[in-house]
C-alpha positions in Angstrom: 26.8 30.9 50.5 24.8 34.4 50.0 21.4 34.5 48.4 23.2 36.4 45.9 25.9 33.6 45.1 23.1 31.4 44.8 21.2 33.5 42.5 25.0 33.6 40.7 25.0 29.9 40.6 22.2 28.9 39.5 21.9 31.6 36.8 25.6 29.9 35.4 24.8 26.2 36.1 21.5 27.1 33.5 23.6 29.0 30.9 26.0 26.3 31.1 23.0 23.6 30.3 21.5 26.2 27.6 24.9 25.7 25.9 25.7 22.3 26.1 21.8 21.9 24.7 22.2 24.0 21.7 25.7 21.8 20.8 24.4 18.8 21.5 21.4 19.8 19.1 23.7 21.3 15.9 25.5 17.2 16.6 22.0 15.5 16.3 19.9 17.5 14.0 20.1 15.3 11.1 18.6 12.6 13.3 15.6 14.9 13.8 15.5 16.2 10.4 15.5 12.3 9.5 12.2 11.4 11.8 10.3 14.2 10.2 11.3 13.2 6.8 9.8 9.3 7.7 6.7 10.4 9.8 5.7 13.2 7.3 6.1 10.3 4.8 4.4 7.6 6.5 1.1 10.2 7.0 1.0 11.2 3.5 1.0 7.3 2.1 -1.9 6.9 4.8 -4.2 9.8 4.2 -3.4 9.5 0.1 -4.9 5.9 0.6 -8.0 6.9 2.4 -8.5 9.2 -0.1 -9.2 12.4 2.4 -8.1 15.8 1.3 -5.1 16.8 2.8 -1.6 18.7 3.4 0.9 16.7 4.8 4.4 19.7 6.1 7.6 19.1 8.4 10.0 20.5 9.9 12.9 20.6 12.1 13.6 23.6 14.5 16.1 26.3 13.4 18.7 26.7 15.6 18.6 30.6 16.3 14.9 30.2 16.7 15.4 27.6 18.9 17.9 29.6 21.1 15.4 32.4 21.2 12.7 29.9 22.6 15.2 28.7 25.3 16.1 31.9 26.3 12.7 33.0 26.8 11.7 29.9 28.8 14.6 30.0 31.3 13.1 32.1 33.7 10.6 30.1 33.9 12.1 26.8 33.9 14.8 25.1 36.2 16.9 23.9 33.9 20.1 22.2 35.7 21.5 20.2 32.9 20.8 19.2 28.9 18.2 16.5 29.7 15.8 19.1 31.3 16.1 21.3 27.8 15.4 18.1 25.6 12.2 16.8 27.9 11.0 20.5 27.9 11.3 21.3 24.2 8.4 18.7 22.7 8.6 20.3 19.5 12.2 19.4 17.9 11.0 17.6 15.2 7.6 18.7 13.5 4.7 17.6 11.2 1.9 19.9 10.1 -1.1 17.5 8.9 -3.6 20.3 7.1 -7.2 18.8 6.1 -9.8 20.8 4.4 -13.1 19.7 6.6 -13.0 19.8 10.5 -14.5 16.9 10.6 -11.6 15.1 9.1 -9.5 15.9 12.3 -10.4 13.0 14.0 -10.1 10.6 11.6 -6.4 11.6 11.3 -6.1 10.0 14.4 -6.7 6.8 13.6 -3.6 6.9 10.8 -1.7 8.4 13.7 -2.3 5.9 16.2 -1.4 3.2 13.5 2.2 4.9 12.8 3.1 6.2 16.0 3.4 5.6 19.9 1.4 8.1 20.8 2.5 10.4 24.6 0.6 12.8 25.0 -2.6 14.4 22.7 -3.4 17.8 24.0 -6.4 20.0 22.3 -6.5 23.3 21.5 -10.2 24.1 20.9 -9.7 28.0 20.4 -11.3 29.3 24.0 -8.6 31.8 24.9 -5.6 29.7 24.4 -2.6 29.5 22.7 0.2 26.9 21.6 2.3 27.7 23.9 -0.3 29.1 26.3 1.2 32.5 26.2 -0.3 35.9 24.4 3.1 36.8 23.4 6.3 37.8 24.5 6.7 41.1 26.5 2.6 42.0 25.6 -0.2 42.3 28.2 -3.4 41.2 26.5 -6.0 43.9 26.7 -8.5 42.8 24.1 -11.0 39.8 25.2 -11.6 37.2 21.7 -14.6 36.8 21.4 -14.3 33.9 18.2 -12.2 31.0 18.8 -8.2 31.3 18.6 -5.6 28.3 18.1 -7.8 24.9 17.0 -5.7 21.8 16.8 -5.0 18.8 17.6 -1.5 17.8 18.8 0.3 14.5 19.7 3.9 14.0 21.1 5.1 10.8 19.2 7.6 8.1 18.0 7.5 6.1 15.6 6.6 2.5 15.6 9.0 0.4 14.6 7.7 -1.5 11.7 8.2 -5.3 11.2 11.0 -6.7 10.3 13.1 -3.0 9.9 16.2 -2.5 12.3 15.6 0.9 14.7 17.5 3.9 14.1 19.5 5.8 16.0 16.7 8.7 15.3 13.9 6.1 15.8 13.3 7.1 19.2 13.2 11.2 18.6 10.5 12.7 19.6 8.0 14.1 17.1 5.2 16.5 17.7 2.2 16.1 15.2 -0.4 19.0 14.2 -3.9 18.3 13.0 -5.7 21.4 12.0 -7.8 22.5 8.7 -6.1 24.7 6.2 -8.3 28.2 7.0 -7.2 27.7 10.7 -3.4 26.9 9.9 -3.6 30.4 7.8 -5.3 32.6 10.7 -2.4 30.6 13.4 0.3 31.7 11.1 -0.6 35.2 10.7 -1.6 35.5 14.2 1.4 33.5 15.3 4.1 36.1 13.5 1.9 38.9 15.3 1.2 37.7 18.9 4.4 35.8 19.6 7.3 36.1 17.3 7.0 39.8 17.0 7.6 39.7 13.6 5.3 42.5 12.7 6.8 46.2 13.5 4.2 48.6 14.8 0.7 48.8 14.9 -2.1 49.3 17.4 -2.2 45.6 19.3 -5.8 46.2 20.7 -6.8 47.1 16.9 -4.9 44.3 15.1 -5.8 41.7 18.2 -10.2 43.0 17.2 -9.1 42.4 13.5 -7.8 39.3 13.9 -10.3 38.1 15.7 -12.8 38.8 13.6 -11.1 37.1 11.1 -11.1 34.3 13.3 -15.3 34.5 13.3 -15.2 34.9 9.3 -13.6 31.4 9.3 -15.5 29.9 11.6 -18.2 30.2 8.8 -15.7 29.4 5.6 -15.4 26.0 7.7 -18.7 25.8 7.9 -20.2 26.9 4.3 -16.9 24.4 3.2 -18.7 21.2 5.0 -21.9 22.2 3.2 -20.5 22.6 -0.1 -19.2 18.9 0.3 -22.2 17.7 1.5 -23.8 19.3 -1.6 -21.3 18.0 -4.1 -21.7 14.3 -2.7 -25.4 14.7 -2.9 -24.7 16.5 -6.9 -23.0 13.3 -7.5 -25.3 10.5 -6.3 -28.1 12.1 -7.6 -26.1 12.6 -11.0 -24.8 9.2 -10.7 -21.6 10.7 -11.8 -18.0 8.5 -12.1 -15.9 9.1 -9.1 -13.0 11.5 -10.8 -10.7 10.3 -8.1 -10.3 8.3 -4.8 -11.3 11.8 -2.9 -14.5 11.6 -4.6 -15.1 8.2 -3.6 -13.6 9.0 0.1 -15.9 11.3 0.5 -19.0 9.3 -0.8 -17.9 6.4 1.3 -18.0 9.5 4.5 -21.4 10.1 3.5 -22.3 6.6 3.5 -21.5 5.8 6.9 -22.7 8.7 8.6 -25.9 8.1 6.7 -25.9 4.3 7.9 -25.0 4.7 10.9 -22.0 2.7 10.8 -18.7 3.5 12.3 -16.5 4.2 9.5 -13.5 1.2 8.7 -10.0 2.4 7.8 -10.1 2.2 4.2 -7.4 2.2 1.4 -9.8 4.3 -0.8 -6.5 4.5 -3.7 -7.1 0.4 -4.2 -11.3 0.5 -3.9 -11.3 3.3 -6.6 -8.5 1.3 -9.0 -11.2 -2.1 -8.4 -14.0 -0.4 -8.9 -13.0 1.5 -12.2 -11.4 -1.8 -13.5 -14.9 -3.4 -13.1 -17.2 0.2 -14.2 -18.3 -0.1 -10.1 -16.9 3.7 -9.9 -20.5 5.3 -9.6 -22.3 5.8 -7.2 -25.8 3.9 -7.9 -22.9 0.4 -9.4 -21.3 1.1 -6.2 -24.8 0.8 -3.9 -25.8 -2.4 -6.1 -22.9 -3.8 -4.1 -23.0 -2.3 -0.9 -27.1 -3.1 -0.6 -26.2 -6.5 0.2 -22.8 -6.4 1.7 -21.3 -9.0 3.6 -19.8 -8.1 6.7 -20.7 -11.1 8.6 -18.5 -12.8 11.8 -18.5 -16.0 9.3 -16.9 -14.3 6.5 -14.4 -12.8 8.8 -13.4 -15.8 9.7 -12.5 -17.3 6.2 -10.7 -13.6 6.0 -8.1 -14.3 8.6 -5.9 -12.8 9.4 -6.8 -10.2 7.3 -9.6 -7.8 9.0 -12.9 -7.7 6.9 -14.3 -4.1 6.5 -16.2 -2.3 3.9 -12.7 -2.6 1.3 -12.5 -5.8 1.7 -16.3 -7.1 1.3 -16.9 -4.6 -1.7 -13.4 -6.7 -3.0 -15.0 -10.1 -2.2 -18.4 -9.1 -3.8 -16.6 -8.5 -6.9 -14.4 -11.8 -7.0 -17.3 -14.2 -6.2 -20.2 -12.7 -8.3 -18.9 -10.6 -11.2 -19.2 -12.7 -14.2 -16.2 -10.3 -15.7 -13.6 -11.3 -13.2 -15.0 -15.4 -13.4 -14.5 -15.2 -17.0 -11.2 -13.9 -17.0 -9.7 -16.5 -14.6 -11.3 -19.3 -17.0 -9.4 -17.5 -19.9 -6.1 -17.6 -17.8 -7.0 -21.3 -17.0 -7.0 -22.1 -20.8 -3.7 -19.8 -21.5 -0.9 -21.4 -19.2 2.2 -19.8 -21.3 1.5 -16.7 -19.9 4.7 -14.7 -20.2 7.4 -15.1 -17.6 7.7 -11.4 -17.3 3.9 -11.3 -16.5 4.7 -14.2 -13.5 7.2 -12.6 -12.4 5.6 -9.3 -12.1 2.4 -10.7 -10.4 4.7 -12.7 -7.7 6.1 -10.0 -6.5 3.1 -7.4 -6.3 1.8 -10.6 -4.4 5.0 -10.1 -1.7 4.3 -6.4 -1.8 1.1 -6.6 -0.8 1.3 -8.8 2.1 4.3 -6.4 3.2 1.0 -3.2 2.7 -1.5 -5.3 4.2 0.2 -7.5 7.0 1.8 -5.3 9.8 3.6 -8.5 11.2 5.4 -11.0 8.7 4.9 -13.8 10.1 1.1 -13.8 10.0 1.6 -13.8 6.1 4.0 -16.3 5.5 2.1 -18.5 7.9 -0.9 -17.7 6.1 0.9 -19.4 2.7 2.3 -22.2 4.4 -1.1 -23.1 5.6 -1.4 -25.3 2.1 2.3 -25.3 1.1 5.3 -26.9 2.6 7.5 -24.2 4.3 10.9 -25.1 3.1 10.1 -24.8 -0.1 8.3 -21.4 0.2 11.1 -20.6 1.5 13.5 -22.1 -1.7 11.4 -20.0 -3.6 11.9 -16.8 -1.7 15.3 -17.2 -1.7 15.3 -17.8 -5.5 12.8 -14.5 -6.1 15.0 -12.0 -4.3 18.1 -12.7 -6.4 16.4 -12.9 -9.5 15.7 -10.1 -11.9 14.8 -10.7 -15.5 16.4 -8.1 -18.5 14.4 -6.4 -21.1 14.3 -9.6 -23.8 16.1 -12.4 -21.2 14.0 -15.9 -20.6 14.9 -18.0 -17.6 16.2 -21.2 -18.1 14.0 -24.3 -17.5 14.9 -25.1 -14.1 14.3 -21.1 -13.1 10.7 -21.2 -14.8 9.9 -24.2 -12.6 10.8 -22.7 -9.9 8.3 -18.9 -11.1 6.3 -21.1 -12.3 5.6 -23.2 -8.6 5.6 -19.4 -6.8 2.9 -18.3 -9.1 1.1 -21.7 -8.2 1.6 -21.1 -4.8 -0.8 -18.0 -5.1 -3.3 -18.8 -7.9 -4.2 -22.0 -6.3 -4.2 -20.8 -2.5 -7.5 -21.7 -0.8 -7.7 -19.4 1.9 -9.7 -15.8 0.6 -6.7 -13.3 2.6 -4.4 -15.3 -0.2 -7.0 -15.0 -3.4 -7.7 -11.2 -2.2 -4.1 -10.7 -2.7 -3.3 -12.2 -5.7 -6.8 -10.7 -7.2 -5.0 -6.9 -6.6 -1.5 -8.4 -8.1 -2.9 -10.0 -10.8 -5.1 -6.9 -11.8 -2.0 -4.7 -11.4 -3.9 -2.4 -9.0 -1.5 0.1 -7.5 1.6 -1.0 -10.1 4.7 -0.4 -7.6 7.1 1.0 -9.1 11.2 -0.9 -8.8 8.7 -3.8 -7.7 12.1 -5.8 -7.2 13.4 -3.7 -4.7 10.6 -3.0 -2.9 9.4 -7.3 -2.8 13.2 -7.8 -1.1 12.2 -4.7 1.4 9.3 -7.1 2.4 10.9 -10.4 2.0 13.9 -10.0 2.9 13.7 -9.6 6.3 11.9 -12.2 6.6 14.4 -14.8 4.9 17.6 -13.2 7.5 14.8 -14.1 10.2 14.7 -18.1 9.2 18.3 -17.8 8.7 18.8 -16.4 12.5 16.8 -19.0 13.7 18.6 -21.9 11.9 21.9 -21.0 12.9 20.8 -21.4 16.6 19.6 -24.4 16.3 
């Protein structure tokens, strides 16, 4: 065969593949569009928890943009069939993570790793690069930056599959995740539209490139003057001793705290620390130190904690269940008051299940963690009776159905090991009220209960 009937071949065997790609695509969006919707979803419950500032935005490729990217890649690229398109295009499915504080880039991390399988993590510090490591279709670049360009962080993921959930068919898509601060995302769009998509008509491109660059530099210090002014503000309000307006204030003291310490900062679920804290008037910052002064973070007391890890959450948690005279009075006032309302038993048993499903990744480890002082089987009888109960506005149970709430909220109250009394302390004090708390206990318990039911049919 003829160079030139080579050249023929090969340029047909790829425009065959670019085809068969962009079908196979329009068939399987909704799977991507699907694993953008759950990762986006999964970040935002994470970073609202830990109370840091933040922009969580997905996305799935459009398919005439996504044609255009093919097309200008081909030259470039061998592509023989569909499976060299889908390993080469990373970026299907997208989610945009925007924080206000550089700093905060690398603790997004740490929620990433948690959620996803993690690929690759390529960085993008700004020296002369680009996303895509171009300067733009069809333009020579004749203007040197001199201020960084494209800063983020990036990470080709999937998504962990979580306990006790079946996988997906989009489960194993592949997701690309974007850490960058809000000034930087706006400078990469604008300069994005400019340098790459050509979306801009006209212009001088050595002019607008020394523009944009200098823009570049005049963020570089918003970043910075922005990471003063929080420094300042945390300062303002220890010195003011100030209430924590919200779990982002008390995020960013607990920032300041560690770096100040020393100490490597614990993931936190800053949401539940500020809902304690303002239950018990801890939410300020000199209440807050009284505690933290003399915190225990000993091997010993992570121990008794097991299987649940023992950071700063937890201890500040502890501190307030063994020594507040508030809390100790409280439970003696339950003690006395055993008619408590079914609707208030019911309520607290499954915020109990709801929180192990939050704080356990792994079922087993909880429900092993109750049987440790209860008889398994009729944990289990319980469990079974929970998830097909639900109680009208004005219904009572009958006798035998109190027993039976009444022996679940036992089961917790009376639990010896401190993971099981951390739990029911958060239930009990309605921190973090879930909302259609019956559906989302039988999301936790349920697959637990098919689980047993597997495993007894086998034997």
């Amino acid at each position: 065969m003829s160079p030139a009937a080579d050249a023929s071949s090969s340029i047909h065997k790829r425009e065959t593949a670019i085809e068969q790609f962009l079908e196979w695509y329009e068939e399987n969006r909704k799977d991507y569009v699907a694993v953008a919707e759950e990762s986006a979803g999964r970040l935002l419950q994470a970073l609202g928890d830990a109370g840091m500032p933040h922009k969580v935005e997905y996305r799935v490729k459009d398919t005439k943009r996504l044609k255009m990217k093919v097309d200008g890649r081909k030259d470039d690229r061998e592509y023989e069939n569909l499976d060299d398109i889908v390993k080469d295009i990373v970026d299907l499915a997208g989610v945009r993570v925007l924080v206000y504080f550089a700093t905060d880039k690398d603790r997004v991390e740490k929620f990433i790793t948690e959620n996803f399988d993690v690929q690759s993590s390529p960085r993008f510090s700004g020296a002369q690069e680009t996303k895509n490591g171009e300067a733009g279709r069809g333009r020579t670049r004749q203007y040197t930056p001199k201020y960084p360009e494209y800063c983020a962080n990036h990470y080709g993921t999937t998504l962990k599959l979580q306990d006790g959930t079946e996988p997906r068919p989009w489960h194993k898509c592949r997701v690309e995740i974007q850490v960058t601060t809000i000034l930087r995302h706006t400078w990469a769009e604008v300069s994005h539209d400019w340098n790459y998509k050509q979306l801009v008509p006209g212009g001088d491109d050595e002019f607008c490139s020394q523009l944009l660059d200098g823009l570049s530099g005049a963020l570089d210090m918003g970043e910075f003057f922005l990471e003063k002014m929080q420094q300042a503000l945390v300062t303002q309000k220890v010195q003011g001793d100030t209430p924590f307006g919200s779990q982002y204030g008390l995020g960013s003291f607990l920032t300041e705290w560690a770096a100040v310490s020393g100490r490597h900062q614990d993931r936190v679920d800053v949401q539940t620390l500020w809902e304690v804290l303002r239950q018990f008037d801890y939410d300020r910052p000199t209440r807050l130190r009284q505690i933290m002064n003399s915190l225990d973070l000993s091997p010993e007391l992570a121990r008794k904690y097991e299987p649940l890890p023992l950071n700063i959450e937890t201890s500040i948690i502890h501190s307030i269940m063994e020594s507040d005279e508030r809390y100790k009075r409280q439970r003696e006032k339950d003690a006395e008051h055993r008619g408590r309302s079914q609707k208030y038993k019911l309520k607290v048993v499954r915020d109990c299940f709801i929180w192990f499903g939050r704080l356990f990744r792994f079922n087993h480890k909880w429900f092993t963690l109750v049987c440790s002082e209860n008889d398994p089987k009729r944990v289990v009888e319980n469990m079974e009776w929970l998830v097909n109960q639900s109680m009208k506005e004005g219904e009572r149970l009958s006798s035998a159905d109190e027993r039976i709430l009444d022996d679940l909220f036992n089961t917790f109250e009376q639990h010896g090991r401190l993971a099981v009394q951390y739990v029911f302390f958060l239930a009990r004090l309605r921190v973090k009220t879930f909302d259609a708390d019956g559906y989302s206990m039988r999301m936790v318990v349920n697959p637990l209960l098919e689980l047993r039911a597997h495993q007894r049919r086998r034997l």
